[in-house]
C-alpha positions as CSV (number, residue, x, y, z in Angstrom):
1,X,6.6,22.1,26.8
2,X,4.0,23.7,24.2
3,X,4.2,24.0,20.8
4,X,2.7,25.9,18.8
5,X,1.9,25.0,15.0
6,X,2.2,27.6,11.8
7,X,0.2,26.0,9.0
8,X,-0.2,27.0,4.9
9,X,-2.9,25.8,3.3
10,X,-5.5,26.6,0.7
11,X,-8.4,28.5,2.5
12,X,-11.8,27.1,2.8
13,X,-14.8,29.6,3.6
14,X,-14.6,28.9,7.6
15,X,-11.5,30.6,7.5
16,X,-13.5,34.1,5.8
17,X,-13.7,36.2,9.1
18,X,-9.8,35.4,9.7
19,X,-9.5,36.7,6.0
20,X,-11.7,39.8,6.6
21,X,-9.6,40.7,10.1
22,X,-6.1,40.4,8.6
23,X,-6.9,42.2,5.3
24,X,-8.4,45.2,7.3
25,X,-5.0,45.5,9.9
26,X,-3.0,44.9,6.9
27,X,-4.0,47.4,4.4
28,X,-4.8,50.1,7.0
29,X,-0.8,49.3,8.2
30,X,0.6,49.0,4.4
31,X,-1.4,51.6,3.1
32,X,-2.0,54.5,5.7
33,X,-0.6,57.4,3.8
34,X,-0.2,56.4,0.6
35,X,-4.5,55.6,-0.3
36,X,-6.3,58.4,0.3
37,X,-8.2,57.4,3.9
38,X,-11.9,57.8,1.7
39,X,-11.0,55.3,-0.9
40,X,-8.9,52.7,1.4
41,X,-11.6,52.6,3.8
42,X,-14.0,51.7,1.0
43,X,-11.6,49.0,-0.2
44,X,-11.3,47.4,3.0
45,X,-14.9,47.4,3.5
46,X,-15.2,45.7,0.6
47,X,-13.9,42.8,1.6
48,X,-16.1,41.5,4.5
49,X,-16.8,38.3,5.6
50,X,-19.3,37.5,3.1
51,X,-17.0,39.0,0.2
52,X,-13.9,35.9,1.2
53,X,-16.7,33.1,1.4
54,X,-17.8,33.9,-2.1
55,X,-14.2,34.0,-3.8
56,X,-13.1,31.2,-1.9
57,X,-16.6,28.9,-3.6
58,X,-15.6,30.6,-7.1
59,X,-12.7,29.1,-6.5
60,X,-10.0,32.0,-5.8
61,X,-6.7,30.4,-5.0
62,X,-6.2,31.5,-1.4
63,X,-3.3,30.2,1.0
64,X,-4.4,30.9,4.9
65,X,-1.4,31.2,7.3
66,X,-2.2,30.3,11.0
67,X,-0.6,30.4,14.0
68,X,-2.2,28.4,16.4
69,X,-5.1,28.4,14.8
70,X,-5.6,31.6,14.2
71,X,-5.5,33.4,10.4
72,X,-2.1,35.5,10.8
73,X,-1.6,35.8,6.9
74,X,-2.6,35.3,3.5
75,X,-1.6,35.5,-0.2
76,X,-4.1,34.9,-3.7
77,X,-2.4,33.8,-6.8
78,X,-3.4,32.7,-10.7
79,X,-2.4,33.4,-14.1
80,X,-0.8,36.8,-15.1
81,X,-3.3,39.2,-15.4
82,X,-0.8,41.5,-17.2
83,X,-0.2,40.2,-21.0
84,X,2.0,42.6,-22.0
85,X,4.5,41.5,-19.2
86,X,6.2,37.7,-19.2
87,X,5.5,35.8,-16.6
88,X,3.0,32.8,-16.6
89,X,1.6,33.5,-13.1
90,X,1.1,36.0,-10.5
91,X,0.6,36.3,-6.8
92,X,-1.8,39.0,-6.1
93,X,-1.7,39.6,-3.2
94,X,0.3,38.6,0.3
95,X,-0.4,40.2,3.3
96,X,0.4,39.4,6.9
97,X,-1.1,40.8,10.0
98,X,1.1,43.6,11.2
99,X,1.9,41.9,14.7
100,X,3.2,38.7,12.8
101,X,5.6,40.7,10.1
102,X,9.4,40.6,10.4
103,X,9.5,36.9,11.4
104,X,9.7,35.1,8.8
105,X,6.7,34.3,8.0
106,X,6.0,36.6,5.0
107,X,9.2,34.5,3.7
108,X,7.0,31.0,4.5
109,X,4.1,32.4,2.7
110,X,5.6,33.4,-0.6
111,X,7.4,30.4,-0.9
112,X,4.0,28.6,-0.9
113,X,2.7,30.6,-3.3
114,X,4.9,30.1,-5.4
115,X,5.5,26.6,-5.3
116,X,1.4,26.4,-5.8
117,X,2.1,28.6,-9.2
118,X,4.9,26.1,-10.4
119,X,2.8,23.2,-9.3
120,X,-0.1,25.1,-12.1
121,X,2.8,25.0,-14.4
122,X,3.0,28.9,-13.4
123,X,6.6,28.9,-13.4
124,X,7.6,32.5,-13.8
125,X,5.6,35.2,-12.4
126,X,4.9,38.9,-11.3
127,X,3.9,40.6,-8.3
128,X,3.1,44.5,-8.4
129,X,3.1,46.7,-5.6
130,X,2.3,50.1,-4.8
131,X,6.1,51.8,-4.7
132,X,5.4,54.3,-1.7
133,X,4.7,50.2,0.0
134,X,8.8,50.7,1.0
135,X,8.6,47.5,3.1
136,X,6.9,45.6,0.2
137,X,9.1,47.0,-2.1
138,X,12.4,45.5,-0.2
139,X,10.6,42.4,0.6
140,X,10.3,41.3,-2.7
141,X,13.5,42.7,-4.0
142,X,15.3,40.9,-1.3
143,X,13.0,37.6,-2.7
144,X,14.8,38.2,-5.9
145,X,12.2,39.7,-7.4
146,X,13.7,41.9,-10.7
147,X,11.6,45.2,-11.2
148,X,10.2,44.8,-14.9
149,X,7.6,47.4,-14.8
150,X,6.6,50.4,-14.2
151,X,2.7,51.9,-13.8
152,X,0.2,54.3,-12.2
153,X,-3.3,53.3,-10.2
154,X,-5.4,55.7,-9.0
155,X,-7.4,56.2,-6.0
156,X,-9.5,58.7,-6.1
157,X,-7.9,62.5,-6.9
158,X,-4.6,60.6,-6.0
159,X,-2.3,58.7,-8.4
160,X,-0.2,56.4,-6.9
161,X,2.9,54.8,-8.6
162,X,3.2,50.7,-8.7
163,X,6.0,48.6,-9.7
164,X,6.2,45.0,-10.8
165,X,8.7,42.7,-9.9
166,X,9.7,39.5,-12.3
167,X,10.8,36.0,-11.2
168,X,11.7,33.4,-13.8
């Protein structure tokens, strides 16, 4: 019989071209549609290999999902960036490689996170998303996420509404 591990664990910079691959298949899935194709395609470029070694040796707090190995997921988190909102912390981003969503592992990968944020003494915090992001938008709802917040990010000629959800 095989088994096959699924690890969480803070990134180091030999996991930056697993970062790069997932963040490209997951925006272009998420965000198809609702960026403007200019200005996604930018923003994904962006974020190369060399871009994920250098936040990960600053010290951005990454958490690298595998799957045998291989970089199927991620989520960054810190202090709120938001000061007019409460909440200590906030996890900025958690993305998953579209083959791996809808198994749970999204669910896996949050938890982490925040358990990482508590551990900081983060113990309440936000996470905004972009509310044409439908699947996001359930996702973190059915987390228990309370919307708090409404607000408006652009992307080039296009302005695109964002919502911000609240746990305590």
């Amino acid at each position: 019989m095989t088994t096959t591990v699924t690890d969480i664990r803070l990134a180091d910079e030999t996991d930056s071209a697993g970062l790069e691959r997932v963040h490209a298949a997951s925006w272009r899935q998420a965000y198809t549609g609702i960026i403007p194709f200019r200005e996604l395609n930018a923003m994904i470029s962006r974020r190369d290999t060399a871009w994920w070694a250098r936040a990960i040796h600053a010290g951005a707090q990454v958490l690298v999902c595998s799957f045998g190995g291989t970089t199927v997921g991620y989520a960054t988190f810190g202090p709120n960036r938001t000061a007019a909102l409460a909440g200590q912390g906030e996890i900025y981003e958690l993305y998953l490689d579209p083959v791996f969503q809808g198994v749970g592992l999204g669910r896996r990968l949050f938890g982490a996170a925040r358990r990482r944020l508590s551990r900081d003494g983060l113990d309440s915090f936000l996470v905004w998303t972009l509310a044409e992001n439908l699947r996001a938008v359930d996702f973190y709802g059915a987390m228990g996420g309370v919307r708090v917040a409404t607000g408006t990010e652009r992307f080039g000629a296009r302005a695109v509404d964002k919502a911000a959800f609240r746990w305590a």
